[in-house]
PAKENU-484787 format. One line per field, with one value per atom (N, C-alpha, C): residue in one letter; chain; atom name; y, z, x. Coordinates in Angstrom, 3 decimals, padded with zeros to 6 digits. Atoms other than C-alpha are relative to their C-alpha. Layout:
N
residu	(a/...)
chaine	(A/...)
atome	(CA/...)
v	(Y/...)
w	(Z/...)
u	(X/...)
***
This chain:
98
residu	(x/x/x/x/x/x/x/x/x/x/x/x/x/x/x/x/x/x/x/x/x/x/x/x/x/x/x/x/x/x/x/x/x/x/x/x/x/x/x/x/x/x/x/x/x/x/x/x/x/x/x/x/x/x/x/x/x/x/x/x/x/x/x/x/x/x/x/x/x/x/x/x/x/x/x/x/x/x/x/x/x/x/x/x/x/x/x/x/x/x/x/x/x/x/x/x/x/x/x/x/x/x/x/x/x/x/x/x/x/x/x/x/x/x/x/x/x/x/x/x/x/x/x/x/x/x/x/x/x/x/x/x/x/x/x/x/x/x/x/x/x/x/x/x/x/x/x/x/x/x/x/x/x/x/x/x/x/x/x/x/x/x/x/x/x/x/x/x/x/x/x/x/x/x/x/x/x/x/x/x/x/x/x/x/x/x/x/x/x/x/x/x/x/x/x/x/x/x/x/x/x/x/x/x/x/x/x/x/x/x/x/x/x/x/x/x/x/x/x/x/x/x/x/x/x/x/x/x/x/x/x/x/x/x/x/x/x/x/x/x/x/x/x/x/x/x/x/x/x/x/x/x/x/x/x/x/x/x/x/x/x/x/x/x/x/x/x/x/x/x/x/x/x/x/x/x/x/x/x/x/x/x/x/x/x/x/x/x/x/x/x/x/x/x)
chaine	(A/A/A/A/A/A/A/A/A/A/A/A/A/A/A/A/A/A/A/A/A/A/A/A/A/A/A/A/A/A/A/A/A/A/A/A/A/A/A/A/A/A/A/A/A/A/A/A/A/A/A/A/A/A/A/A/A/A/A/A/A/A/A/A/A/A/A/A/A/A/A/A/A/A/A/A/A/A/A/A/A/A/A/A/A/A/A/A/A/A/A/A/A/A/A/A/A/A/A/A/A/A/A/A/A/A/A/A/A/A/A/A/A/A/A/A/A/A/A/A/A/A/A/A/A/A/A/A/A/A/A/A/A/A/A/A/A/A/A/A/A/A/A/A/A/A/A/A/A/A/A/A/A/A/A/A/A/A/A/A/A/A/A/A/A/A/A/A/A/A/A/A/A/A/A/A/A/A/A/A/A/A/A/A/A/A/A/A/A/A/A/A/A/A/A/A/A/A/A/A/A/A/A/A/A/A/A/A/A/A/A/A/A/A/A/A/A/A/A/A/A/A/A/A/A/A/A/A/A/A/A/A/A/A/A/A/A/A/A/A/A/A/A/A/A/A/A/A/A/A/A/A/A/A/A/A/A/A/A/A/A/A/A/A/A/A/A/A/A/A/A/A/A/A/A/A/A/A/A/A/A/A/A/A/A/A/A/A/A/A/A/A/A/A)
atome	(N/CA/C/N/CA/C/N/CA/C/N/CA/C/N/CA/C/N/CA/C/N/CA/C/N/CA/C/N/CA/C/N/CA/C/N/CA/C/N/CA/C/N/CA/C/N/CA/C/N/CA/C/N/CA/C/N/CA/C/N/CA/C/N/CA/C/N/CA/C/N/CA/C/N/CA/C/N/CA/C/N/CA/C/N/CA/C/N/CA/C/N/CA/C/N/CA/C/N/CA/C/N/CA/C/N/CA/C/N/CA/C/N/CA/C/N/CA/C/N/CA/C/N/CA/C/N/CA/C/N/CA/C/N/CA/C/N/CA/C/N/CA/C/N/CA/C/N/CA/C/N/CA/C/N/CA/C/N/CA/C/N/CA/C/N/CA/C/N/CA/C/N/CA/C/N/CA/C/N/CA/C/N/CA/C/N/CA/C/N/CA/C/N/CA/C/N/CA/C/N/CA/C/N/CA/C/N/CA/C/N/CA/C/N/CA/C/N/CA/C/N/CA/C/N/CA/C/N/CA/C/N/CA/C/N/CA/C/N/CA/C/N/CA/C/N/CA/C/N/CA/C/N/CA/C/N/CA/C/N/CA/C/N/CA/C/N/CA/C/N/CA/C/N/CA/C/N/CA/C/N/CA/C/N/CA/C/N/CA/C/N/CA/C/N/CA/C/N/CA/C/N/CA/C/N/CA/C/N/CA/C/N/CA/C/N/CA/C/N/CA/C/N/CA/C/N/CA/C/N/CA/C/N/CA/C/N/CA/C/N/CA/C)
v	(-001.366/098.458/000.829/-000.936/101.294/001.251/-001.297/103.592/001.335/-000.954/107.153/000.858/-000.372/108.919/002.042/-001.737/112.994/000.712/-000.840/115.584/001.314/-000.968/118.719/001.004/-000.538/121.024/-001.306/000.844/118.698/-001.453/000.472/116.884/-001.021/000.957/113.658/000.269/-000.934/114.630/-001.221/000.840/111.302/001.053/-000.651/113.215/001.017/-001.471/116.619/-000.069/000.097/115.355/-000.241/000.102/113.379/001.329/-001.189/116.401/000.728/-000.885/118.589/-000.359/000.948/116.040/-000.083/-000.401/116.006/001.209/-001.686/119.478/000.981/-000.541/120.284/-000.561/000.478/117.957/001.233/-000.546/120.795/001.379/-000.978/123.608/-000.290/000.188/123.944/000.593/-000.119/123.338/001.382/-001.052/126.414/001.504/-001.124/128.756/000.771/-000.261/130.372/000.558/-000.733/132.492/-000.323/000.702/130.694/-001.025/001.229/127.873/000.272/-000.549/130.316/000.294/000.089/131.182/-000.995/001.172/128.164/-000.463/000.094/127.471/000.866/-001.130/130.655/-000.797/000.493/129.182/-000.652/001.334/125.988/000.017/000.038/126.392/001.223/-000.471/128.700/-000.781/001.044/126.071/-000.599/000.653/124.548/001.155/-001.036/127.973/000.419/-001.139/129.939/-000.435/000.824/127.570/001.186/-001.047/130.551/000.648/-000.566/132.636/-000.342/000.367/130.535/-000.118/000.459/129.839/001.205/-001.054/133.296/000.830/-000.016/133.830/-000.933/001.198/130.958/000.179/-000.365/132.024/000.962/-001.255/135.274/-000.382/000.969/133.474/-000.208/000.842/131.449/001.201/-000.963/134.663/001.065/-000.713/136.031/-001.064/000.972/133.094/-001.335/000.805/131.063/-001.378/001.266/127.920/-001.084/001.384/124.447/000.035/-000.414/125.863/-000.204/-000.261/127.972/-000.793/000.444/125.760/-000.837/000.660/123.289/000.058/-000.921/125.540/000.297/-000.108/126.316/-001.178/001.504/122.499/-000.057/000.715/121.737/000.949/-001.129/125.072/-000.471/000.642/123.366/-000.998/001.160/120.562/000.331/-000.083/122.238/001.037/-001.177/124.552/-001.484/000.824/121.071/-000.584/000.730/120.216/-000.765/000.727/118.121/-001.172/000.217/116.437/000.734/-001.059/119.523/-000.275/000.336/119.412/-000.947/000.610/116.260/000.099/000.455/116.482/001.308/-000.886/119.926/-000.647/000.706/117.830/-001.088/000.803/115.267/000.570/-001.016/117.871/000.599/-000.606/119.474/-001.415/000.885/116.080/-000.183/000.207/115.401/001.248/-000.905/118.792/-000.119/000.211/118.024/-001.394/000.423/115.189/-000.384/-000.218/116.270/001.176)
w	(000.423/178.837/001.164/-001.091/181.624/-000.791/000.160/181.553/000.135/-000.301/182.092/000.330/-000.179/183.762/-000.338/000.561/182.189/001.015/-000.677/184.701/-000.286/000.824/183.777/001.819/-001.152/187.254/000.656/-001.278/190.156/-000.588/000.280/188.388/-001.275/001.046/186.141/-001.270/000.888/182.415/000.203/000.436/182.379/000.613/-000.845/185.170/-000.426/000.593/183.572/-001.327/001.106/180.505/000.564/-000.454/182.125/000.334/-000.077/183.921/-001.251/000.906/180.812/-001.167/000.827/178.638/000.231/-001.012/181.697/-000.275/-000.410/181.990/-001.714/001.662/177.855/-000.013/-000.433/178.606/000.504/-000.158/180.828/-000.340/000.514/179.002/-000.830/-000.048/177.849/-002.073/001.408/173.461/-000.417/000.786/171.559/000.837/-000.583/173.669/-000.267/-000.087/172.178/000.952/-000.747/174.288/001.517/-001.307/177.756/-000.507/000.641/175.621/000.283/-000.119/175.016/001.128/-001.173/178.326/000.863/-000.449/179.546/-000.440/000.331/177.043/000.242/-000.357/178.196/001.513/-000.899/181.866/000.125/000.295/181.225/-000.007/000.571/179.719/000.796/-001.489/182.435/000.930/-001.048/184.979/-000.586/-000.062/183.388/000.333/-000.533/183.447/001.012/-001.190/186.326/000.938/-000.834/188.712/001.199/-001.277/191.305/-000.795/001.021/188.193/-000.413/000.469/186.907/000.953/-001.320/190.192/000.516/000.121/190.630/-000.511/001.517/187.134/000.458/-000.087/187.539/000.856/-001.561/191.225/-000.431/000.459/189.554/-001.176/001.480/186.372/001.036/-000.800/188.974/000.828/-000.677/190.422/-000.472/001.332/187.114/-000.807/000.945/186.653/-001.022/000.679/185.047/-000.037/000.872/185.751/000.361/-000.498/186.060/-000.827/000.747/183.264/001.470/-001.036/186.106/000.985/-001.065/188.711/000.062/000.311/186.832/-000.147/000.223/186.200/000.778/-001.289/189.647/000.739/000.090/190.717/-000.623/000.667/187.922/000.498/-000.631/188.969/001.106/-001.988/192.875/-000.153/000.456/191.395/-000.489/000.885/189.763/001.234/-001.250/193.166/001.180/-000.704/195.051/000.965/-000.743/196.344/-000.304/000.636/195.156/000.434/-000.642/197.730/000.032/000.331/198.204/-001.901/001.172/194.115/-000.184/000.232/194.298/000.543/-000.285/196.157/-000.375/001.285/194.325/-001.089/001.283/191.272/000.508/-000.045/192.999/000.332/000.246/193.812/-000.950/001.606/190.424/-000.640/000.410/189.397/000.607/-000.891/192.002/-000.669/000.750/190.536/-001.422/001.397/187.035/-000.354/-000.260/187.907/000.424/-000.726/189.667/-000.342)
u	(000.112/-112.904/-000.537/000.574/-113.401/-000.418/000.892/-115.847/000.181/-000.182/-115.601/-001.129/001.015/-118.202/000.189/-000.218/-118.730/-000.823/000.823/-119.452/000.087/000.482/-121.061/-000.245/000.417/-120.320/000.578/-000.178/-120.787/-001.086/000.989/-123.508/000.085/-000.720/-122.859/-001.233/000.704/-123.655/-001.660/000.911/-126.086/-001.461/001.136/-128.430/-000.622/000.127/-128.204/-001.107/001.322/-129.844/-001.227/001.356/-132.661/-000.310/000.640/-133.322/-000.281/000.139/-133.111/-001.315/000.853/-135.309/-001.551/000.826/-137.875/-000.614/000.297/-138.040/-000.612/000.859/-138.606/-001.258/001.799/-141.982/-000.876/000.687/-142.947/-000.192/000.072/-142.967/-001.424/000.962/-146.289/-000.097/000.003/-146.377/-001.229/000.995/-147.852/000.538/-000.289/-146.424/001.427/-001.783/-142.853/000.602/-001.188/-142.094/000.214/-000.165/-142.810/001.463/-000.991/-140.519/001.548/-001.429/-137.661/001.037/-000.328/-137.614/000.424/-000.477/-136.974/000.758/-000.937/-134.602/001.073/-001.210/-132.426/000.075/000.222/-133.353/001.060/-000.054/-132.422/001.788/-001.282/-129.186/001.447/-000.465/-128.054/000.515/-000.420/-127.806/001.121/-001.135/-124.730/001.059/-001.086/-122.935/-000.046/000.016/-124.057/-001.218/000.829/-126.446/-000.706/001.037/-127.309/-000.146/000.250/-127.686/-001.281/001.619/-130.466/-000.875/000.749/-131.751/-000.733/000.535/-132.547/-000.630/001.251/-134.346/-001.192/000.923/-136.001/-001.303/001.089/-137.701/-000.699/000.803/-138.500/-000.783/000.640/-139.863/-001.229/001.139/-141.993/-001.132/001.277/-143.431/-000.589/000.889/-144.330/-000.590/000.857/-146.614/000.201/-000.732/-143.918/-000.359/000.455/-145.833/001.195/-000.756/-144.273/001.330/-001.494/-141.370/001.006/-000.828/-139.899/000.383/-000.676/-140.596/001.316/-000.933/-138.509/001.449/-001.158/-135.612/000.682/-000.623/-135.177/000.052/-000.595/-134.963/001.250/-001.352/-132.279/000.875/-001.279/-130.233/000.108/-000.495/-130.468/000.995/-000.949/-128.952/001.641/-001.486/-125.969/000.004/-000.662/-125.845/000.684/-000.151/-125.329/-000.833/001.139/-128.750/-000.694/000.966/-129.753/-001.100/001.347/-131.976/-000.875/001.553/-134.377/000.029/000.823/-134.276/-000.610/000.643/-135.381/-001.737/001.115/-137.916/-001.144/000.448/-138.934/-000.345/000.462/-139.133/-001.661/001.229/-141.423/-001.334/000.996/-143.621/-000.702/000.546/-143.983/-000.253/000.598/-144.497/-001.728/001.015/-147.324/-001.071/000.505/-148.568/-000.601/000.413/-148.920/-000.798/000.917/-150.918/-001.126/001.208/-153.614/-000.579)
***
């Protein structure tokens, strides 16, 4: 039986979730409307990747917090960078543990 791998953009769907799954962790519970935002964010990056990527930065410099930063990572990813996102992500990781 062969597999078929689903890509979402440039970006295989398996990845897209983790990221997406990830990234609902950091949204910070009790807060709706930081939440929502990140769900409009979020869901951006499959349609319009420099779209969200550009919310996202501006999100991040209205305090947006580890949401945004996250947002603008996964949009790098669906822009085709996904080395700097990574290592954006390991950062905001490194961040949220210390």
């Amino acid at each position: 039986m062969k597999r078929r791998m689903v890509i979402i953009g440039n970006i295989p769907a398996a990845v897209f979730i983790i990221v997406f799954a990830i990234g609902a962790a950091a949204a910070e519970p009790g807060d709706k409307m930081k939440a929502r935002r990140y769900a409009d964010s979020i869901s951006l990056v499959h349609d319009n990747p420099e779209q969200a990527y550009r919310r996202a930065s501006g999100w991040a410099g209205e305090a947006g917090g580890h949401p945004a930063r996250y947002c603008a990572a996964a949009a790098m990813i669906g822009m085709g960078h996904a080395a700097e996102a990574a290592q954006r992500l390991e950062d905001l990781e490194g961040d949220r543990r210390s």
